[in-house]
MIDOSE-1310 file (N, C-alpha, C; in nm, 2 decimals, decimal comma, always signed):
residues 69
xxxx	-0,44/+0,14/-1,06/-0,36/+0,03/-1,08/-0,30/+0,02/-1,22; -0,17/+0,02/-1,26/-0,13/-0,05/-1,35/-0,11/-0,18/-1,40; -0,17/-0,28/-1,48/-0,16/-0,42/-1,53/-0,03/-0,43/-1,55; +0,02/-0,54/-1,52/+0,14/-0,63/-1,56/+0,09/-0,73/-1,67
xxxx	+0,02/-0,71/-1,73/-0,02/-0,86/-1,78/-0,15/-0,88/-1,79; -0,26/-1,01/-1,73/-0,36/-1,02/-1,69/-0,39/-1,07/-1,54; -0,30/-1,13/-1,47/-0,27/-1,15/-1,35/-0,21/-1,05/-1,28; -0,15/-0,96/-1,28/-0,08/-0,91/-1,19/-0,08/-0,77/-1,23
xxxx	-0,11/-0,72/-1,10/-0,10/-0,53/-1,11/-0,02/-0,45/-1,03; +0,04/-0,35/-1,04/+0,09/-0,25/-0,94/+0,02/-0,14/-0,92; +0,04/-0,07/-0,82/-0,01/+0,06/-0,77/+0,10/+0,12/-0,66; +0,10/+0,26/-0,66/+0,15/+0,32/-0,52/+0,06/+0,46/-0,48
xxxx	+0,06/+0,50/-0,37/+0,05/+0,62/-0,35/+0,11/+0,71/-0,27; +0,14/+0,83/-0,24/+0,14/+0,91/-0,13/+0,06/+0,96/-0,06; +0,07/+1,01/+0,06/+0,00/+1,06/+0,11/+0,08/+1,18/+0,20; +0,05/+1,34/+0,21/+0,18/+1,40/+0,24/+0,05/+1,49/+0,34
xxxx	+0,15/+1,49/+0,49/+0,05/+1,60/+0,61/+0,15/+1,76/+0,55; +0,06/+1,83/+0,51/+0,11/+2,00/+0,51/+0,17/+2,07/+0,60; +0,14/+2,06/+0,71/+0,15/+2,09/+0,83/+0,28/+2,01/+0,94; +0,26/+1,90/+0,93/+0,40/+1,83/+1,01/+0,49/+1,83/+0,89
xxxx	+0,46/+1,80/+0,79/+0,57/+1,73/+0,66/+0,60/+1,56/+0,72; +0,50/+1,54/+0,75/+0,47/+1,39/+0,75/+0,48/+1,32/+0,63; +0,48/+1,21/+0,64/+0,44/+1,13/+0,50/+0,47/+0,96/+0,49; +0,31/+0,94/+0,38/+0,36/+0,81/+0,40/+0,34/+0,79/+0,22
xxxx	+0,45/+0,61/+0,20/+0,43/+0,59/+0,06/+0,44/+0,49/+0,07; +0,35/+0,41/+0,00/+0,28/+0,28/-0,01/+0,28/+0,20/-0,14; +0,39/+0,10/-0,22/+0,34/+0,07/-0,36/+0,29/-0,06/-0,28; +0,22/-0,15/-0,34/+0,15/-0,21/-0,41/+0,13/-0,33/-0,49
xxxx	+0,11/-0,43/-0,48/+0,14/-0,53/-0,56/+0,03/-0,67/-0,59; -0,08/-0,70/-0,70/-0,20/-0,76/-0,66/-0,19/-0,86/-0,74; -0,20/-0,96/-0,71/-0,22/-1,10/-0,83/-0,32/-1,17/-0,76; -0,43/-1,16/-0,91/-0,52/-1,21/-0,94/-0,50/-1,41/-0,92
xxxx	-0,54/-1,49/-0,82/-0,55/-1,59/-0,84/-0,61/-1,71/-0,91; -0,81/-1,65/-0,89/-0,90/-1,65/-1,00/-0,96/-1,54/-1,02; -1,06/-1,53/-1,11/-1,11/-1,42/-1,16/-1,17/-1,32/-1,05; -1,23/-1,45/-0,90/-1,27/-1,36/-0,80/-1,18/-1,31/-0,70
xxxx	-1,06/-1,32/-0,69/-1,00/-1,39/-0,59/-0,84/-1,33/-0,59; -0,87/-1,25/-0,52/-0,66/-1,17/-0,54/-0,61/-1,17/-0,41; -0,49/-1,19/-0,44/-0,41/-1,16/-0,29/-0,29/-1,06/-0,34; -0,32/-0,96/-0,22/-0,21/-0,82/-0,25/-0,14/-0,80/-0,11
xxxx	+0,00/-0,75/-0,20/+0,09/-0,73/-0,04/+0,10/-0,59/-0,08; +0,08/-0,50/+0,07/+0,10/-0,34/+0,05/+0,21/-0,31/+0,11; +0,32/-0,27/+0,11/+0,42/-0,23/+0,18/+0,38/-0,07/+0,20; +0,42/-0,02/+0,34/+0,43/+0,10/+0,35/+0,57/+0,15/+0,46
xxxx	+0,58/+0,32/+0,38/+0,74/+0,35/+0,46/+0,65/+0,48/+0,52; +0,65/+0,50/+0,67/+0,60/+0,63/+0,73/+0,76/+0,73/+0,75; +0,74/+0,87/+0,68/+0,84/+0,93/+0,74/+0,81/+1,05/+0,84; +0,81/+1,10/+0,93/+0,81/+1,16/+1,05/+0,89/+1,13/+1,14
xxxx	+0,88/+1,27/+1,28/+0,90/+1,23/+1,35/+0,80/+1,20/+1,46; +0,83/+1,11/+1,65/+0,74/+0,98/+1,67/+0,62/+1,12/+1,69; +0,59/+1,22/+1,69/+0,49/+1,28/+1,76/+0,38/+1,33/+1,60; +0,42/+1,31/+1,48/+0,36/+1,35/+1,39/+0,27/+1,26/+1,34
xxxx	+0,20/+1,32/+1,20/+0,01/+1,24/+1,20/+0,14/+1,05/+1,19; +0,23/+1,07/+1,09/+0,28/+0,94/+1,04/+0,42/+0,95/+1,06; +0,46/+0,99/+1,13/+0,57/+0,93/+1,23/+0,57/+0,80/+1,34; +0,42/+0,79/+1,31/+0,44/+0,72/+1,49/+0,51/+0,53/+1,44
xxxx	+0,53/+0,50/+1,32/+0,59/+0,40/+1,32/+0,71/+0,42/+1,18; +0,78/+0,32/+1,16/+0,87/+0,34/+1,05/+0,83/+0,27/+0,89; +0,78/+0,14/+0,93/+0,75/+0,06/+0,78/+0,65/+0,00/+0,83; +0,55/-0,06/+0,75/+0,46/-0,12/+0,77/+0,41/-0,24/+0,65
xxxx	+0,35/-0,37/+0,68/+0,38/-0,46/+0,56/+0,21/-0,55/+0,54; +0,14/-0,55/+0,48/-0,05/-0,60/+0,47/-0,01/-0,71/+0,38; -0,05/-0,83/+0,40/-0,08/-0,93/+0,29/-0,24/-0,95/+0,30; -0,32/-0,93/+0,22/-0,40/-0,94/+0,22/-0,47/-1,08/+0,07
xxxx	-0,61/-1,14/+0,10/-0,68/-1,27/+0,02/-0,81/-1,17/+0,04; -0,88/-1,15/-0,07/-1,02/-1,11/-0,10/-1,06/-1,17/-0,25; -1,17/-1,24/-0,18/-1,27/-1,27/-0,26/-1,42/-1,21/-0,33; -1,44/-1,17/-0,40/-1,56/-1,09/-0,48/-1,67/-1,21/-0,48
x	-1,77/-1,24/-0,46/-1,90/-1,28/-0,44/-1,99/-1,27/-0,46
């Protein structure tokens, strides 16, 4: 993760199949609400085609709320 600041981080990754030439890429985006407490949206873009590991959809979108306890 890279900090924006003290609230707010980015991140991305790839992930690449050798074999199909699949692939997916996912950035990232997390703000800290309170110290326990972040809500992150992941976007993801699948490229293939429909029969490979990540073809089988086109974009994909997670909002996600986690709390540490």
């Amino acid at each position: 993760m890279y900090p924006l600041g003290n609230l707010l981080d980015i991140a991305a990754f790839t992930i690449l199949n050798m074999d199909d030439h699949s692939a997916v890429i996912a950035p990232q985006i997390v703000y800290r609400i309170f110290p326990n407490v972040e809500l992150s949206l992941l976007a993801s873009r699948f490229i293939g085609d429909s029969l490979d590991e990540f073809g089988y959809q086109q974009y994909g979108v997670r909002l996600r709320l986690r709390a540490y306890f």
